[in-house]
RODO-2510 file (C-alpha; in nm, 4 decimals, decimal comma):
residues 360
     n   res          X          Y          Z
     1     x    -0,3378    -2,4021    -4,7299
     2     x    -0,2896    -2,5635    -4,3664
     3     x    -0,0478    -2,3121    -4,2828
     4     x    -0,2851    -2,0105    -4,4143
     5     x    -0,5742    -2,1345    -4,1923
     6     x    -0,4029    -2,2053    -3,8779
     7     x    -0,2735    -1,8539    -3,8892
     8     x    -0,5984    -1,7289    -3,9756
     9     x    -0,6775    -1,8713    -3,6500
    10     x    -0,4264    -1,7388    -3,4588
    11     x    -0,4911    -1,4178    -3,5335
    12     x    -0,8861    -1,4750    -3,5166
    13     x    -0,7737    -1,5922    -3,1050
    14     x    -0,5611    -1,3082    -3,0688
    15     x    -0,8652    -1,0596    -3,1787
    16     x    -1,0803    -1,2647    -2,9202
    17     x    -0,8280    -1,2058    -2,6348
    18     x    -0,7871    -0,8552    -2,7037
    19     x    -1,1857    -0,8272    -2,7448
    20     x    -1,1733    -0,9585    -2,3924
    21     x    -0,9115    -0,7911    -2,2376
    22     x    -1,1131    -0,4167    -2,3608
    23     x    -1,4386    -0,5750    -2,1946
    24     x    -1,2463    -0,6209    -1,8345
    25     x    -1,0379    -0,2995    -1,8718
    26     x    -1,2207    -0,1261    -1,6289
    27     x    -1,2305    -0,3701    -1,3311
    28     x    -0,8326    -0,4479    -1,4122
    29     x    -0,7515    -0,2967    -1,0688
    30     x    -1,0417    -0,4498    -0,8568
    31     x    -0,9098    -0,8077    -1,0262
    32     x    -0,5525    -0,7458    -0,9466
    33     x    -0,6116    -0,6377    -0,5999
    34     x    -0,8509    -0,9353    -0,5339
    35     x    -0,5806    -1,2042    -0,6965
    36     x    -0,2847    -1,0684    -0,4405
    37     x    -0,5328    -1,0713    -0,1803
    38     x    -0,6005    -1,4286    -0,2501
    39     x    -0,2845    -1,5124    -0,2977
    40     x    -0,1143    -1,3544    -0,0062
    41     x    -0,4279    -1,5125     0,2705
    42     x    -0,3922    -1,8597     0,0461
    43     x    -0,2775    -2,0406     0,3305
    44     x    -0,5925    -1,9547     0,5446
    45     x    -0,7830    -2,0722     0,2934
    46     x    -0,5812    -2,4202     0,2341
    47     x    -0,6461    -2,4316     0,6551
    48     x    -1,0246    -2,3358     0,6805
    49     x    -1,0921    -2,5772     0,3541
    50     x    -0,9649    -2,8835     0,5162
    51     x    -1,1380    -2,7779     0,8774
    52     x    -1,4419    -2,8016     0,6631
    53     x    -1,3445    -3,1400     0,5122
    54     x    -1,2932    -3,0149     0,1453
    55     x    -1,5616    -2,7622     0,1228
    56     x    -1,4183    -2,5003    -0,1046
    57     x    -1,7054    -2,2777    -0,1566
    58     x    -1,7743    -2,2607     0,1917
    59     x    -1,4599    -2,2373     0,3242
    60     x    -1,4360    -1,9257     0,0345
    61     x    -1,7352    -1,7551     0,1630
    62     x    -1,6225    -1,7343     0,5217
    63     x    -1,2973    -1,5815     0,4342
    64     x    -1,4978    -1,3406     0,1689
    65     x    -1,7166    -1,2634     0,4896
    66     x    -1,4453    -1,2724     0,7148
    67     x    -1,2447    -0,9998     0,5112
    68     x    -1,5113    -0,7536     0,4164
    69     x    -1,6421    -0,7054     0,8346
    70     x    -1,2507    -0,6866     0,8897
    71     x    -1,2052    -0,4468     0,6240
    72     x    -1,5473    -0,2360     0,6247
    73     x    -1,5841    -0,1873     1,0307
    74     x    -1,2770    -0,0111     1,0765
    75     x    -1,3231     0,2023     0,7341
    76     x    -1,6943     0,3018     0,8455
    77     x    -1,5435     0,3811     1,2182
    78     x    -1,2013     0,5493     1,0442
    79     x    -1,4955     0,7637     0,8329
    80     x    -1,6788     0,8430     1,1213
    81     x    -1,4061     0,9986     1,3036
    82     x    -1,2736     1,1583     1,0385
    83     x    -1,5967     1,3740     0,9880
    84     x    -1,5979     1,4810     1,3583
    85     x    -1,2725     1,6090     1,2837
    86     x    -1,3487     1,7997     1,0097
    87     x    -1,7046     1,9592     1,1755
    88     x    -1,4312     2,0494     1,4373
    89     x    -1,2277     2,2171     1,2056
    90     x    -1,5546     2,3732     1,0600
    91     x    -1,6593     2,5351     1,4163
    92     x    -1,2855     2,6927     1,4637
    93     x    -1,2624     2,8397     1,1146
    94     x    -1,6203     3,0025     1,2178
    95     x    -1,5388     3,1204     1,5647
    96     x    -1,1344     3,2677     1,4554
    97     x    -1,3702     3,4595     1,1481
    98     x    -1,6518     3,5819     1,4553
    99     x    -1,4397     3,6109     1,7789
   100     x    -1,0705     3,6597     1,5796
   101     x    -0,7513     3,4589     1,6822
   102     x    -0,6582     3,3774     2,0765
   103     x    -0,3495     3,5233     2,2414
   104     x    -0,0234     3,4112     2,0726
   105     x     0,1031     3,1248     2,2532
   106     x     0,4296     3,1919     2,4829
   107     x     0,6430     2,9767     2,2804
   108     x     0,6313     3,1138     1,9751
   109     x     0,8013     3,4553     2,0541
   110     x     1,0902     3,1960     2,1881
   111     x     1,1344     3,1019     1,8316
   112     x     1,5237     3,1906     1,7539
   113     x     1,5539     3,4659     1,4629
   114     x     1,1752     3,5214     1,3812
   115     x     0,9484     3,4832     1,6501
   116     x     0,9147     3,8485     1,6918
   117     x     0,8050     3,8433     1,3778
   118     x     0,5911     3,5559     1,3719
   119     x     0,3959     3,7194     1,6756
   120     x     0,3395     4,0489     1,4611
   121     x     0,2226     3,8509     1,1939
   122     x    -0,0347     3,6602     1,4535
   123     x    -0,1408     4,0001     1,6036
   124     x    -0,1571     4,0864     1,2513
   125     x    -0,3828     3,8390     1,1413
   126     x    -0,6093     3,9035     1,4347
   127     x    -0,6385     4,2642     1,3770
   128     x    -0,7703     4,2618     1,0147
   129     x    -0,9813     3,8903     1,0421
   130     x    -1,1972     3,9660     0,8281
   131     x    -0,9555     4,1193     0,5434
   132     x    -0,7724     3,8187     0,6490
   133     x    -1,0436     3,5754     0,5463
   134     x    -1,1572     3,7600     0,2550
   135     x    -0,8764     3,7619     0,0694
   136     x    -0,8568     3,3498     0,1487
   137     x    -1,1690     3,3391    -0,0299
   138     x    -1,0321     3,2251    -0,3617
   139     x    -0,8119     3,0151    -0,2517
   140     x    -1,0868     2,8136    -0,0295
   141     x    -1,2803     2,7843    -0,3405
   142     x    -0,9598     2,6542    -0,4878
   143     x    -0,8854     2,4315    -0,1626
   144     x    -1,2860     2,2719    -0,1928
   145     x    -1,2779     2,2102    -0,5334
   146     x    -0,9414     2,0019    -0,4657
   147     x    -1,0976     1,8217    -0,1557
   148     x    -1,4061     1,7657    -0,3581
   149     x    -1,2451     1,6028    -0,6488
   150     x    -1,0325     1,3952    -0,3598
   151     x    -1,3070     1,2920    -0,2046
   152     x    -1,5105     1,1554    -0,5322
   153     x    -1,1733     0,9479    -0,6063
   154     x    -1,1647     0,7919    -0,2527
   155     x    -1,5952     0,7128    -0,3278
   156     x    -1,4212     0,5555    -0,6563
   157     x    -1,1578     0,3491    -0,4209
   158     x    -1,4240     0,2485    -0,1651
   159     x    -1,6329     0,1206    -0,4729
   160     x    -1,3304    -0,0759    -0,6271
   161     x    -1,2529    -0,2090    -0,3043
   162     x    -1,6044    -0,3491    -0,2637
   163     x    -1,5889    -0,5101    -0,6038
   164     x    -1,2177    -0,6638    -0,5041
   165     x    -1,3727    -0,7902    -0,2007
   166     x    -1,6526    -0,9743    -0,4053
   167     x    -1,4395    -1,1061    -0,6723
   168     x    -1,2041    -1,2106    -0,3929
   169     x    -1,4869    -1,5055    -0,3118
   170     x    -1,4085    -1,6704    -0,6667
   171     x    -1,0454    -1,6423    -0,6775
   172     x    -1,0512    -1,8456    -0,3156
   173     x    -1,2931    -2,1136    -0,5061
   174     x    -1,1320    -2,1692    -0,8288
   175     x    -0,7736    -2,0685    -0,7725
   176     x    -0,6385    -2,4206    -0,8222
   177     x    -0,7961    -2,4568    -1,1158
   178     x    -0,6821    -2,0936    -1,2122
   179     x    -0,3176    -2,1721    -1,1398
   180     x    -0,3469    -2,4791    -1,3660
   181     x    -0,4898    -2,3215    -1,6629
   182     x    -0,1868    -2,0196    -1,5787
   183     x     0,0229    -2,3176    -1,6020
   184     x    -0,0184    -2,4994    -1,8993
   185     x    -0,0619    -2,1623    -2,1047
   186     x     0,2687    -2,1248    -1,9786
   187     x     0,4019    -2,4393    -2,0319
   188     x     0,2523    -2,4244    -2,3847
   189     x     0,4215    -2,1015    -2,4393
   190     x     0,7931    -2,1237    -2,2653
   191     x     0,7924    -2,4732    -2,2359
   192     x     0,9877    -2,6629    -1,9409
   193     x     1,0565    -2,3266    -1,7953
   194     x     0,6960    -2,2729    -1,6989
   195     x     0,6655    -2,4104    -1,3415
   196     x     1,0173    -2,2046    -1,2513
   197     x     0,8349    -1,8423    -1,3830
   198     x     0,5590    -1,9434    -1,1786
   199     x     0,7366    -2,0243    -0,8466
   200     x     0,9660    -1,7022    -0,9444
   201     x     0,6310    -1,4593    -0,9639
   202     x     0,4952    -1,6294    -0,6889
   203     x     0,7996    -1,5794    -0,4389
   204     x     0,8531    -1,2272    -0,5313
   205     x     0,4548    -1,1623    -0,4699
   206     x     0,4951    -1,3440    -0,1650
   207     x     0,8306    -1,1562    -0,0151
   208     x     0,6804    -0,8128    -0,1447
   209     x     0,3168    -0,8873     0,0475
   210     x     0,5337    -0,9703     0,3773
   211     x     0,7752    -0,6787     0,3487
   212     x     0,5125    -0,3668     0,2633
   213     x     0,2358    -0,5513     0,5329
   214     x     0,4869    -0,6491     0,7631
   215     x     0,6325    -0,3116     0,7581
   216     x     0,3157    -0,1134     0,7920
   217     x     0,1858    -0,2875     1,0389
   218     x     0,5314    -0,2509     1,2680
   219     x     0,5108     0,1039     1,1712
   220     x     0,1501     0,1427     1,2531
   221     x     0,2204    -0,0652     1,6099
   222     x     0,5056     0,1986     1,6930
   223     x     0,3131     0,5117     1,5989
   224     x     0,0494     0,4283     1,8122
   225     x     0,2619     0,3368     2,1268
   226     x     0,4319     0,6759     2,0381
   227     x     0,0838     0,8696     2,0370
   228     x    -0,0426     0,6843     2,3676
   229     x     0,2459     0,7866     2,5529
   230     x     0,2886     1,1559     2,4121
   231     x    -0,1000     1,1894     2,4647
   232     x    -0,1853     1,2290     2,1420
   233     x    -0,6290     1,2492     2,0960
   234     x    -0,7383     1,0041     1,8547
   235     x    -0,4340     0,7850     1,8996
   236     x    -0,5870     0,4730     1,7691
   237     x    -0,7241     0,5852     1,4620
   238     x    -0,3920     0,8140     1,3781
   239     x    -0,2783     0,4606     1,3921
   240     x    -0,4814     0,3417     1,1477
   241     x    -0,4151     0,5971     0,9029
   242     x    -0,0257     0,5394     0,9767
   243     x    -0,0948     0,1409     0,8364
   244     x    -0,2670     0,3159     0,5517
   245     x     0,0103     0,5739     0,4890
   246     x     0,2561     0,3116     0,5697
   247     x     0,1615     0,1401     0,2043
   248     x     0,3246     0,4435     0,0471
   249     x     0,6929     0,6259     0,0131
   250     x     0,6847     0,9005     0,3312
   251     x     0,3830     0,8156     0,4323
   252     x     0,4048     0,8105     0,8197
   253     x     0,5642     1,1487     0,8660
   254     x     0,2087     1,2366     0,7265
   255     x     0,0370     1,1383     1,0440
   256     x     0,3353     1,2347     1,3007
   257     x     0,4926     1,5428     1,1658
   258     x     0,1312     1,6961     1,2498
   259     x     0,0818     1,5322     1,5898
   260     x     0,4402     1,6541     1,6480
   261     x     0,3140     2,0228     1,5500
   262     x    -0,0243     1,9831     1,7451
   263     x     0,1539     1,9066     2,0364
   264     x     0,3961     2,2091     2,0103
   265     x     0,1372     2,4131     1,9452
   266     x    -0,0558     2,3295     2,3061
   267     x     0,2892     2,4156     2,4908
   268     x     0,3400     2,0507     2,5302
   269     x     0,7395     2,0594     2,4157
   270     x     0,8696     1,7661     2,5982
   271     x     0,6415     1,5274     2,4418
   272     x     0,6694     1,7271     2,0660
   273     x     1,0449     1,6542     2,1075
   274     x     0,9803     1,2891     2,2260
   275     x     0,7238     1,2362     1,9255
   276     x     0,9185     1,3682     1,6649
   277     x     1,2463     1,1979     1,7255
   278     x     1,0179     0,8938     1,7531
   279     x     0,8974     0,9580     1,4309
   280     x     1,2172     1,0434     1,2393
   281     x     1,4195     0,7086     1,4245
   282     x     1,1520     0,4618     1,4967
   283     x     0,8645     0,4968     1,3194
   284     x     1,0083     0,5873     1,0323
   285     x     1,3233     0,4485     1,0899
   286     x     1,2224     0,0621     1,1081
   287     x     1,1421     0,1038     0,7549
   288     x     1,4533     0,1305     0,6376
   289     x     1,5369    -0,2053     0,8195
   290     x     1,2310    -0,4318     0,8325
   291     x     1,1434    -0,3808     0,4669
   292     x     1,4588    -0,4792     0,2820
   293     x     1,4508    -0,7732     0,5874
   294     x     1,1266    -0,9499     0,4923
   295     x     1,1528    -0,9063     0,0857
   296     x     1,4914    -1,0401     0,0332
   297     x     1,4061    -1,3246     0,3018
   298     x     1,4472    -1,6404     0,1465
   299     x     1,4684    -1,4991    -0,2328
   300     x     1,8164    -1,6014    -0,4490
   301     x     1,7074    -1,2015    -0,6304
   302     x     1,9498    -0,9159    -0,5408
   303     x     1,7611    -0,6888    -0,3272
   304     x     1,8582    -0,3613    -0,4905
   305     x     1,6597    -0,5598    -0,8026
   306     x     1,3166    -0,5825    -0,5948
   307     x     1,3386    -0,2405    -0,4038
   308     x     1,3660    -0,0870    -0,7776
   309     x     1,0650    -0,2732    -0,8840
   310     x     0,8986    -0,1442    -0,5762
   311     x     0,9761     0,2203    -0,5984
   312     x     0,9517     0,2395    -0,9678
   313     x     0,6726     0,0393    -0,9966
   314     x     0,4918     0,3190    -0,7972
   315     x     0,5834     0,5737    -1,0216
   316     x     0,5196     0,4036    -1,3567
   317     x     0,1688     0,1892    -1,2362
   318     x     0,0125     0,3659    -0,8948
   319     x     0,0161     0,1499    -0,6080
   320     x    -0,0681    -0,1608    -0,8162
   321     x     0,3458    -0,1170    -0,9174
   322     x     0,4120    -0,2375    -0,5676
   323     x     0,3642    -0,5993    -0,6748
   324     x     0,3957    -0,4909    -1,0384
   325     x     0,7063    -0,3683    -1,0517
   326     x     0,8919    -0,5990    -0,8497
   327     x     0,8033    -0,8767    -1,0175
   328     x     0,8276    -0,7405    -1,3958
   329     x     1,1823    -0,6644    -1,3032
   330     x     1,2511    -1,0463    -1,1295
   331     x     1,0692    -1,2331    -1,4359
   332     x     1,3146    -1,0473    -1,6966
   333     x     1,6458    -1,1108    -1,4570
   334     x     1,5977    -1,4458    -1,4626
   335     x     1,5023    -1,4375    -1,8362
   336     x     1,8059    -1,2557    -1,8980
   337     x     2,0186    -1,4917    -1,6767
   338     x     1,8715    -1,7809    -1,8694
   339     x     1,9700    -1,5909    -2,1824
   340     x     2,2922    -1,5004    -2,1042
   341     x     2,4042    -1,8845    -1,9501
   342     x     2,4244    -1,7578    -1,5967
   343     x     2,4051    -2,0720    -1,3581
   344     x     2,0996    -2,0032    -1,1288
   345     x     2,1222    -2,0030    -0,7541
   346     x     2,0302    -2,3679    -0,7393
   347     x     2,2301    -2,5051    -1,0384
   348     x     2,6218    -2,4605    -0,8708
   349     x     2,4558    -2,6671    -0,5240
   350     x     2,4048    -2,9290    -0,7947
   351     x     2,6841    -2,9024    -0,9918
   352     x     2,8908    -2,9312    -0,6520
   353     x     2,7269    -3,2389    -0,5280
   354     x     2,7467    -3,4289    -0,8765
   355     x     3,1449    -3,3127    -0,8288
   356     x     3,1111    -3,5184    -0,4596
   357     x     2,9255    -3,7949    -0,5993
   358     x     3,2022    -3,8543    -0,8514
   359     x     3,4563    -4,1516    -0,7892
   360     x     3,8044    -4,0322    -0,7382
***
């Protein structure tokens, strides 16, 4: 009879926690975002609680504060600009369709092979305008309809970014007593081997957060010393969009490849060849170096095991698989090292010195 109600119970707990998990479903992203936000900025928090003598809740509110003007000022200026690009490219779409295209540039009949032909196609183009643009027609409709249905999933980000910046606030204020409750589930469940999951999750978090932020932020530096000195308009906030790119597989060529082309395009080919070899071997280059640098810093995981878990963690989760993935994959090799009776990084040091401390 025991035995009957304590699994009646257990399954009664288990129908509770899945009742919960349904109900936060839909802010699962804003929470995860907001816990490895927390977690990867814990330190200032540990340094602005004891400036204010123990204060959690203050010291939590500041950094809330603190992140949302460092996060929102550069968005709404980022926004800003972005629009007076677009009404730019507005007013040229309106004058090519009213005045027709300018004089093909001198370069392009230069162009080895086809630039003969790519000057007939210009003159082309310029000739019948207005066919031109009709027969675009469908495919504009096509191209809003995509940008439209973009642009309501970016409202959707900015919205779940808000929220992660809000919940961000009570993950600074009770994250020690989170950790502990983490903990003795843990403990609980796994037993003994509780604390060393934790410190494993908490390392590969840790490496991940300095690799991908380390990295987009060296990438973001070098693009924008690359735009300054090709002359590149807008060089500051192509920057910022190359940190944003950055967080993603082939995301600076995104923001280069087109400042190469615009630069080309305005006859400027010294700098287009100087920008574009800085953007193949630096900019995109240092990612092949910094990022495996900083994540496999001070880790006892083979690398090849967290730059799966980053890459495939993309594809299988969104960008939430680039803490995901990495550390699904460490949790289950050290489970599977455990299982299979593999000595762990720090057992042979021990085994070694116990050797030492024998008497001969």
């Amino acid at each position: 009879m025991f035995n009957n109600d304590r699994l009646l119970v257990q399954i009664l707990l288990l129908a509770l926690l899945g009742a919960c998990l349904w109900v936060l479903a839909p802010f699962v992203s804003a929470l995860f975002w907001a816990a490895v936000l927390a977690f990867a900025s814990w330190p200032l928090m540990r340094l602005l609680s004891g400036a204010l003598k123990g204060r959690e809740s203050a010291a939590a509110g500041l950094l809330t504060v603190g992140w949302m003007v460092l996060v929102a000022l550069p968005l709404a200026w980022l926004v800003s600009n972005l629009a007076d690009h677009v009404r730019d490219a507005t007013e040229l779409v309106k004058n090519v369709q009213v005045e027709g295209l300018p004089a093909p540039p001198e370069w392009l009949i230069e162009v080895p092979l086809v630039g003969e032909r790519l000057v007939r196609v210009w003159n082309s183009i310029d000739a019948q305008g207005a066919a031109f643009f009709a027969g675009l027609k469908p495919y504009m409709g096509q191209a809003g309809n995509w940008i439209l249905a973009r642009t309501a999933q970016v409202g959707g980000g900015m919205v779940e970014l808000v929220l992660s910046l809000v919940l961000v606030f009570f993950f600074y204020r009770d994250g020690p007593r989170m950790a502990q409750f983490v903990e003795r589930g843990l403990e609980r469940l796994i037993g003994e081997r509780a604390e060393h999951y934790l410190e494993l999750v908490a390392g590969t978090v840790q490496r991940v957060v300095n690799g991908v932020i380390g990295t987009a932020a060296a990438q973001a530096l070098l693009a924008l010393i690359g735009f300054w000195i090709a002359g590149v308009p807008g060089a500051l906030v192509l920057g910022i969009v190359t940190f944003a790119l950055s967080l993603i597989p082939m995301g600076p060529p995104l923001v280069w490849a087109p400042a190469t082309a615009w630069l080309a395009w305005h006859g400027d080919y010294g700098y287009a060849v100087f920008l574009g070899i800085w953007g193949m071997f630096v900019i995109s280059g240092v990612d092949n170096v910094l990022k495996p640098y900083l994540i496999s810093r001070g880790g006892n995981l083979p690398l090849v095991v967290v730059l799966l878990g980053v890459f495939g963690g993309i594809l299988a989760f969104g960008f939430m698989g680039l803490f995901l993935g990495p550390t699904l994959l460490a949790v289950a090799y050290s489970l599977i090292s455990d299982w299979i009776g593999q000595p762990q990084p720090s057992q042979p040091a021990l085994a070694a010195r116990d050797t030492d401390d024998r008497p001969s």
